[in-house]
Residue frames as qw, qx, qy, qz and C-alpha x, y, z in Angstrom:
[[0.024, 0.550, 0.703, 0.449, 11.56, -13.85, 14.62],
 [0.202, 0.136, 0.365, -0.899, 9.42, -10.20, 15.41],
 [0.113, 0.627, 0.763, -0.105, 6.13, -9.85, 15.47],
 [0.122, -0.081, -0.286, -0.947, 4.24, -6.99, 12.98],
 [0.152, -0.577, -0.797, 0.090, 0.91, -7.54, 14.90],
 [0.164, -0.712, -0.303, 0.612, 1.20, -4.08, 16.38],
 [0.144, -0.276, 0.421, 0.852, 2.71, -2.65, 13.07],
 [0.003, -0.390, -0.793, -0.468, -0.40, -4.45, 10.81],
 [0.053, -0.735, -0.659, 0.150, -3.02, -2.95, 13.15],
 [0.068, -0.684, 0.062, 0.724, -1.49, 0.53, 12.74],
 [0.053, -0.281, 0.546, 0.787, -1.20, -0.12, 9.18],
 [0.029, -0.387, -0.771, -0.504, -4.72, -0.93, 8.32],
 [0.090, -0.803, -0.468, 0.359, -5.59, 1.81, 10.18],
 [0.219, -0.579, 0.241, 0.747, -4.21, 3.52, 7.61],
 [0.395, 0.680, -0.237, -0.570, -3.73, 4.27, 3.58],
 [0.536, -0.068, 0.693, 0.476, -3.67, 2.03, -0.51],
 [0.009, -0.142, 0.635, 0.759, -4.15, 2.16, -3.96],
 [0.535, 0.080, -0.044, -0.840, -8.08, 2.76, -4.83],
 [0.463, 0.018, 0.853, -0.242, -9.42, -0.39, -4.16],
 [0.475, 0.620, 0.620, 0.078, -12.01, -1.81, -7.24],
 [0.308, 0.770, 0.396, 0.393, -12.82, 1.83, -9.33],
 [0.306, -0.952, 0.017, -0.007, -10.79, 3.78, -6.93],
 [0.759, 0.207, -0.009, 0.617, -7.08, 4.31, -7.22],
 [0.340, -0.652, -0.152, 0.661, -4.62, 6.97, -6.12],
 [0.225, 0.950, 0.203, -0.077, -5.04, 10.12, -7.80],
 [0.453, -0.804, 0.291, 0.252, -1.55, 10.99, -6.79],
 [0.586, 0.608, -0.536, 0.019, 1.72, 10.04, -8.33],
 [0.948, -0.121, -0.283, -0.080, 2.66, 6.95, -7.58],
 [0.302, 0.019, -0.590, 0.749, 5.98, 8.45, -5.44],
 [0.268, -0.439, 0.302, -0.803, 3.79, 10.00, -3.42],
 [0.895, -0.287, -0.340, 0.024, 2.43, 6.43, -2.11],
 [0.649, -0.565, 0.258, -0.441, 3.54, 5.87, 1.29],
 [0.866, 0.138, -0.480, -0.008, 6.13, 2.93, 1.11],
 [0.176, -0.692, 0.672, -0.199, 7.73, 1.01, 4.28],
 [0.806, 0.201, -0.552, 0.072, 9.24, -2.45, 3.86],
 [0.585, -0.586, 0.489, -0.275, 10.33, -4.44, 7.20],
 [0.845, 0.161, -0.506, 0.061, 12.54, -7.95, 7.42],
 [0.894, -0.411, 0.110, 0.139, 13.58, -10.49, 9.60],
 [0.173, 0.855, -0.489, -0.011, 17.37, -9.76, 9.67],
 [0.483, -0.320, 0.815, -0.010, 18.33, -13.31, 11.33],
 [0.753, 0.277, 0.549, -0.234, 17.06, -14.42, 7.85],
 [0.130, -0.424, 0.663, 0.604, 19.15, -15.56, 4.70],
 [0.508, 0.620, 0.129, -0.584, 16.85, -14.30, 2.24],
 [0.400, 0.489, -0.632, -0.450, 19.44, -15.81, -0.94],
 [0.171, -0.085, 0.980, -0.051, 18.28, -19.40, 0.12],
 [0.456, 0.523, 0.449, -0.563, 14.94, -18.40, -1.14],
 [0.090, -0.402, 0.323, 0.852, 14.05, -19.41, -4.63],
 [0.220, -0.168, -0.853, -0.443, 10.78, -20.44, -4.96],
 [0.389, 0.116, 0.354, -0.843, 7.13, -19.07, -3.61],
 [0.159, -0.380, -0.905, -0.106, 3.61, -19.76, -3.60],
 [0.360, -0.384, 0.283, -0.802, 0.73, -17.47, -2.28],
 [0.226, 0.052, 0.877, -0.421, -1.09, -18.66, 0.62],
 [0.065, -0.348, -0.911, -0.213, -4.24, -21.17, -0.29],
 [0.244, -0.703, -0.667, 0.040, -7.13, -19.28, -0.25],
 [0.216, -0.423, -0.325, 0.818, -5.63, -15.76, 0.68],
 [0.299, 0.121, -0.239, -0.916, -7.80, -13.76, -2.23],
 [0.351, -0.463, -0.531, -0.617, -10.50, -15.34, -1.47],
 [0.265, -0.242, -0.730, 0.581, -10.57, -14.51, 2.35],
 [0.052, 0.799, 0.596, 0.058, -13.89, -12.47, 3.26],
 [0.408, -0.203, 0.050, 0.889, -11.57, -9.42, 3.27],
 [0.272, 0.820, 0.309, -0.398, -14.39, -6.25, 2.67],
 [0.137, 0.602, -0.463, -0.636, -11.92, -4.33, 0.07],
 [0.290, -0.197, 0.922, 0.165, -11.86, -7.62, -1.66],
 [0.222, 0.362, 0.896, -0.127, -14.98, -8.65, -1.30],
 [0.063, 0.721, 0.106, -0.682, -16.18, -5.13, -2.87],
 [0.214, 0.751, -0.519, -0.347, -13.62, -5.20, -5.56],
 [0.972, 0.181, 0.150, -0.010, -13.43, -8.58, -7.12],
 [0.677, 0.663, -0.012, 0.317, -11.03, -8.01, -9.48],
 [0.069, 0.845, -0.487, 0.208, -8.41, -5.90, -7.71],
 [0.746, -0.307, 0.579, 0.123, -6.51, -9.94, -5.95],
 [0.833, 0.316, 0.354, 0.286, -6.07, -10.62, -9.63],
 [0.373, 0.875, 0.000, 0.309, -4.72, -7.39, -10.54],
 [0.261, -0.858, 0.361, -0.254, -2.27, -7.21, -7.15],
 [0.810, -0.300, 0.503, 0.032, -1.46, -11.07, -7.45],
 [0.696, 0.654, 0.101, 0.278, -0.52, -10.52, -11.45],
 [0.033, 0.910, -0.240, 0.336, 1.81, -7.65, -10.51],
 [0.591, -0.604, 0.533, -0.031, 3.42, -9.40, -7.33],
 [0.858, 0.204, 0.435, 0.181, 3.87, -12.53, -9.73],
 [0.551, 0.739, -0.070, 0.380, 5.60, -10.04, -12.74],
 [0.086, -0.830, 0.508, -0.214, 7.98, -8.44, -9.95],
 [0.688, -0.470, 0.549, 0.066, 9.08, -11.63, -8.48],
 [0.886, 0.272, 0.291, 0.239, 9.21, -13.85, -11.60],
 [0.498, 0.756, -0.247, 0.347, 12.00, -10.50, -12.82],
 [0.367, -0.751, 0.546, -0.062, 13.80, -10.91, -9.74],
 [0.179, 0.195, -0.957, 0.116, 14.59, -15.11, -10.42],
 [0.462, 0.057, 0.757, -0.458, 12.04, -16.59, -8.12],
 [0.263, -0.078, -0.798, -0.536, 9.86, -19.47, -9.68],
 [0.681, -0.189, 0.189, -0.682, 6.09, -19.70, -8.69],
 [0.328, -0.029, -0.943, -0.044, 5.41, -23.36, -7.45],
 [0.664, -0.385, -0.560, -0.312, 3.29, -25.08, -5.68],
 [0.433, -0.778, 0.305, -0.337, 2.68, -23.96, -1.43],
 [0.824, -0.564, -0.009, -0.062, 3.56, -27.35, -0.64],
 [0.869, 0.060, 0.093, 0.482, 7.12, -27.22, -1.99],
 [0.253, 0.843, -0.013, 0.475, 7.94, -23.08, -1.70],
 [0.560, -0.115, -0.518, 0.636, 10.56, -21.75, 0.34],
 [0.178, 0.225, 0.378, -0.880, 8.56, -18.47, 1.19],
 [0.039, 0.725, 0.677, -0.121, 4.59, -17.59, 0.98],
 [0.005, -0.100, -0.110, -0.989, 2.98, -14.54, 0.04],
 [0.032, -0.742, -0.643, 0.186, 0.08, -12.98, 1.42],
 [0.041, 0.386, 0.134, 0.912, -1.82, -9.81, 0.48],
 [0.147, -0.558, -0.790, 0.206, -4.24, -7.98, 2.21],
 [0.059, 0.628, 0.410, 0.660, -6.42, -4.27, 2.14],
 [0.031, -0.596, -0.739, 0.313, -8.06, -1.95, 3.87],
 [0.217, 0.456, 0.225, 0.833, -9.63, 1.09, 3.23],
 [0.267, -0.475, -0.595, 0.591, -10.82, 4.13, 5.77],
 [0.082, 0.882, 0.217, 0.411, -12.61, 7.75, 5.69],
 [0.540, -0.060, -0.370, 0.754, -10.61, 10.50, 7.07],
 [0.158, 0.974, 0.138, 0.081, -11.06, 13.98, 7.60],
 [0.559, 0.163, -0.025, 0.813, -8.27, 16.36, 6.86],
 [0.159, -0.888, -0.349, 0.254, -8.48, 19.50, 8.77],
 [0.483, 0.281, 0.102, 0.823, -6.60, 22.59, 6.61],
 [0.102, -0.867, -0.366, 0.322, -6.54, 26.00, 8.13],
 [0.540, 0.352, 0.213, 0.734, -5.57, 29.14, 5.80],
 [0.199, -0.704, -0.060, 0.679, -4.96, 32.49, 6.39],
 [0.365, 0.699, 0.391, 0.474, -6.32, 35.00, 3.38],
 [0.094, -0.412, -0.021, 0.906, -5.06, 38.98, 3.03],
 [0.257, 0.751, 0.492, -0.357, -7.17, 41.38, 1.48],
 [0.368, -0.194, 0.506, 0.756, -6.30, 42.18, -2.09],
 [0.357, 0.696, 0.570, -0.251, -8.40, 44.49, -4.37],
 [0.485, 0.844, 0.078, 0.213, -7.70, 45.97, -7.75],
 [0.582, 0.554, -0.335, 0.491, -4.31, 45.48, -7.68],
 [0.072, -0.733, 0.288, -0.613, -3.77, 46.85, -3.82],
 [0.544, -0.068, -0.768, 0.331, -2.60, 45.13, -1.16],
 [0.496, -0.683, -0.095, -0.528, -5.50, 46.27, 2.01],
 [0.774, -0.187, -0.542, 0.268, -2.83, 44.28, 4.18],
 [0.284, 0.067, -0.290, 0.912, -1.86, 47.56, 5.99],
 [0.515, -0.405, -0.274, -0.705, -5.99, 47.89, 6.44],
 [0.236, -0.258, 0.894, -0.282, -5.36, 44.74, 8.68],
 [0.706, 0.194, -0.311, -0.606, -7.65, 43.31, 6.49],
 [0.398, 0.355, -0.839, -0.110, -6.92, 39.48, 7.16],
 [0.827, -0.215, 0.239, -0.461, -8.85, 36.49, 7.88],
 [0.263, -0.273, 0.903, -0.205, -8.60, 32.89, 8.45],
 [0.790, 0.085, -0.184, -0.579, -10.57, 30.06, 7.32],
 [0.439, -0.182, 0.874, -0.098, -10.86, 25.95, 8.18],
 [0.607, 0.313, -0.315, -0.659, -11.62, 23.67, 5.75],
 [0.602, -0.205, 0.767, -0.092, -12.62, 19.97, 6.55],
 [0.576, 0.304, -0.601, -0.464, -12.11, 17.67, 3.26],
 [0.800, -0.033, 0.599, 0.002, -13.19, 13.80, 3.92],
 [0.444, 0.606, -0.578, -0.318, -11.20, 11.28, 2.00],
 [0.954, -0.270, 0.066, -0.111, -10.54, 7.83, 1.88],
 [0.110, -0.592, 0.792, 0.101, -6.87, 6.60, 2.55],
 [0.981, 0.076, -0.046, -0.173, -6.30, 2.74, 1.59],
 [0.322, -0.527, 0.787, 0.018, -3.12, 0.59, 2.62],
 [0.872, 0.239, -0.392, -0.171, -2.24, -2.40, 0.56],
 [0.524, -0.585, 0.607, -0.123, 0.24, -5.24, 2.59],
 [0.820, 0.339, -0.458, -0.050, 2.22, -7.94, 0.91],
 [0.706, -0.572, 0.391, -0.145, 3.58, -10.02, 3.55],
 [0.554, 0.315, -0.767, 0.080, 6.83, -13.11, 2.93],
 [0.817, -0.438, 0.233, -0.293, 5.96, -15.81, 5.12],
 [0.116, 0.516, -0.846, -0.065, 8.87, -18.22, 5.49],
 [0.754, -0.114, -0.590, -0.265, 7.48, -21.84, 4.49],
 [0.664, 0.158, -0.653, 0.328, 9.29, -23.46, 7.29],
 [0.167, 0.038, -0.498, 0.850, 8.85, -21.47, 10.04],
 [0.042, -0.681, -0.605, -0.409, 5.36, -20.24, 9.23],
 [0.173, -0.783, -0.351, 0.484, 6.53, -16.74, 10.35],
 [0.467, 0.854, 0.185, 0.135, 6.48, -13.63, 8.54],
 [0.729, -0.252, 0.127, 0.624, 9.99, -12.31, 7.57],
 [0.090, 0.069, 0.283, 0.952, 9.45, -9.54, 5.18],
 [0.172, 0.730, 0.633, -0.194, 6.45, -7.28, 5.09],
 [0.250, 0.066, 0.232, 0.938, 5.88, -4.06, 2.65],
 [0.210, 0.700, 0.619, -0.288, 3.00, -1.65, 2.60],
 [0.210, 0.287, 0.444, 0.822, 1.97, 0.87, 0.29],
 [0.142, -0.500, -0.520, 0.678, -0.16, 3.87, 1.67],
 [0.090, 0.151, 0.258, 0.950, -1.91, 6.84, -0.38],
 [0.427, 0.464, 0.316, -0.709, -5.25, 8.69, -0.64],
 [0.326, 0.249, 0.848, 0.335, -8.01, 7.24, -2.95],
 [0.495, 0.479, 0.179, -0.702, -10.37, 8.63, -5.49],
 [0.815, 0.451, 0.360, -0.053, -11.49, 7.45, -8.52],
 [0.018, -0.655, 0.663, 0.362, -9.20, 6.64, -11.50],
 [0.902, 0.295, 0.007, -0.315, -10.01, 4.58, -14.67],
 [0.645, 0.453, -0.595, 0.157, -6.30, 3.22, -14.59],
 [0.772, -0.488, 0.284, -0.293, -6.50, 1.08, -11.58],
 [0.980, -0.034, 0.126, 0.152, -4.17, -1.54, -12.82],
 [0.680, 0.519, -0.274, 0.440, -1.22, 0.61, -13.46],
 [0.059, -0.716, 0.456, -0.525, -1.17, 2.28, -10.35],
 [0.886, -0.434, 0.116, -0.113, -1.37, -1.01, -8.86],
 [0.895, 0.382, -0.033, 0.227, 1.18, -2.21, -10.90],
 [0.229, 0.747, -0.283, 0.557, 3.23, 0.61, -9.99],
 [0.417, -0.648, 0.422, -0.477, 3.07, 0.54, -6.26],
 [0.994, -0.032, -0.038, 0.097, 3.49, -3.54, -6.52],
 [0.620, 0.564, -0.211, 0.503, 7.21, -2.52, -8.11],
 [0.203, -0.799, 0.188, -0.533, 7.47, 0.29, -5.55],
 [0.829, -0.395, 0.190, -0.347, 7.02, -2.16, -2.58],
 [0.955, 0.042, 0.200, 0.216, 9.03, -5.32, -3.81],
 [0.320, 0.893, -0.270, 0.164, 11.79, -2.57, -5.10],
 [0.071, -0.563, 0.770, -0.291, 14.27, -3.84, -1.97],
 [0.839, -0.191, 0.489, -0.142, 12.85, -7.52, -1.91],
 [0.748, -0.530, -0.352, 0.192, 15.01, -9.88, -1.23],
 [0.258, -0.894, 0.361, -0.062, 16.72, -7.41, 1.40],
 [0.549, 0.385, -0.683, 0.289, 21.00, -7.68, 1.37],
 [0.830, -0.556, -0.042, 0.011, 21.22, -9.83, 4.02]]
């Protein structure tokens, strides 16, 4: 078994999919995907899940903000597994768990350009005309995390994140929808 303690904190110091009324602007390749598994695990003995009791309604801020986005990221996890084979049951009888979780952060982005000096058509670059300029943008990144917890073991064996820059976006449920797919694309890993 490894441990993704060190990996989670790095990843929720990081980037998801617009939490509540926010959503990536971006195309949905440009999301940020990296998927991890337990390799000493034989993922085809898996064919039945459950999410963990209680995990969308943990006091999780993004959450707790955004009502509505656990139902929209637990609908989506539920449509990708239920096309792989896997049957949703009940925790006490699944062979893996699923957990989600959020966060969201403010960045700044520091961009520094370099302008020549063009006028009516002439290039003033032989004037040595040329400046520089910095431009700080704040944004907010958000990181989504779907976790496989093996029933049996209660340790985590697969984990997948999903990373982008947020801004508003009145289709919040496709780009979840999308980056759900994205994520769960290589679950279960060939073992």
């Amino acid at each position: 078994m490894f441990s993704l303690a060190p990996i989670k904190r790095l990843i929720m110091a990081t980037v998801v999919l617009a939490m509540a009324s926010c959503a990536s602007q971006e195309s949905p390749e440009k999301l940020f995907i990296q998927t991890q598994h337990d390799s000493d695990v034989d993922f085809s003995a898996y064919r039945t899940y459950a999410w963990v009791p209680g995990d969308a309604d943990w006091a999780n801020p993004v959450f707790l903000k955004n009502p509505e986005l656990p139902g929209m990221i637990s609908a989506a996890v539920d449509a990708q597994l239920a096309a792989k084979g896997f049957e949703k049951t009940a925790a006490g009888t699944a062979h893996f768990l699923v957990a989600m979780s959020a966060s969201v952060q403010d960045v700044t982005v520091i961009s520094k350009h370099r302008y020549q000096g063009w006028s009516h058509g002439y290039n003033r670059s032989a004037l040595g005309n040329v400046s520089g300029a910095t431009q700080l943008d704040k944004m907010s990144e958000g990181t989504l995390i779907v976790e496989v917890i093996d029933r049996a073991s209660e340790g985590v064996v697969w984990q997948s994140h999903a990373a982008g820059v947020i801004t508003r976006r009145d289709d919040i449920e496709k780009a979840v929808d999308s980056a759900v797919a994205r994520m769960l694309k290589t679950f279960p890993p060939d073992t």
